[in-house]
N, C-alpha and C positions, 0 to 999 in steps of 0.2 A: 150588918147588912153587907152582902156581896155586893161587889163593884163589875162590870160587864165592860168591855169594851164593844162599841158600837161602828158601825160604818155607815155613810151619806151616800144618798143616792141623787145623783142630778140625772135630768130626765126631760127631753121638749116632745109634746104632745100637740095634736093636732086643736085648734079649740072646738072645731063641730065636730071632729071626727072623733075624738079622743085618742085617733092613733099614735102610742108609741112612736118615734121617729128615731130617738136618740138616747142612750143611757151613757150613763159614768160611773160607776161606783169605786168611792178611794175612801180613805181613813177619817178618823174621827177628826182628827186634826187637820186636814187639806181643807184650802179654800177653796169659796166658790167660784170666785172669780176665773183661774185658769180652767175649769171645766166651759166656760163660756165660748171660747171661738171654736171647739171639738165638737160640742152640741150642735152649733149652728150652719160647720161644715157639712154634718154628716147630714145633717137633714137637707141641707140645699143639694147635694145629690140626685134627689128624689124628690122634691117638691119645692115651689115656690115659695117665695116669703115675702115679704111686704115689712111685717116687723112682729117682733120676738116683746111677750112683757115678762117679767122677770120679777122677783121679789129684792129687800135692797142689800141681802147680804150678796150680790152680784158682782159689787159696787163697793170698795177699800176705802176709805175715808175722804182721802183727795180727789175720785172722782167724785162725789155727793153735791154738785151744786151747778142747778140750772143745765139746759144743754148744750153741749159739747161736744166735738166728733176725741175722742180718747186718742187714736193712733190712727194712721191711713188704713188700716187693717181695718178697722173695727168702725161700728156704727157709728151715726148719731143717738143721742138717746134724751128724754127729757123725765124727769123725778116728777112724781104725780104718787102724792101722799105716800103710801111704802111699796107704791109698785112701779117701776121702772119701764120705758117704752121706748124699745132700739128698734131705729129706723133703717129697713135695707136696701132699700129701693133708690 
């Protein structure tokens, strides 16, 4: 069997609008997490946010518990089963 290499696409979309707002695409191997404050910049350019949900590959092991503001940078967020919900407001 041939072996492919693949590439990941991260990507924050509108939830009623469906709009496109922000893409990423890097390597098979890059994580998720460093696409997280690019995505959420580019969109807060152009539209308002309230808060961003995420799935848990977002999230390195050490953050995984309960919520917590991670950096002064960066949200708050609270784990709710495998989807993640960062507070911007």
């Amino acid at each position: 069997m041939e072996r492919h290499e693949w590439i990941k696409v991260h990507l924050m979309c509108g939830t009623k609008t469906n709009i496109v707002t922000s893409i990423e695409i890097t390597d098979q191997h890059s994580g998720d997490w460093p696409q997280f404050k690019g995505l959420v910049d580019t969109t807060a350019r152009n539209f308002m946010m309230n808060e961003v949900s995420a799935d848990k590959a977002y999230l390195s092991s050490d953050r995984r518990s309960g919520k917590r503001r991670l950096r002064p940078s960066l949200p708050e967020y609270e784990l709710q089963d495998s989807c993640l919900r960062f507070f911007l407001s």
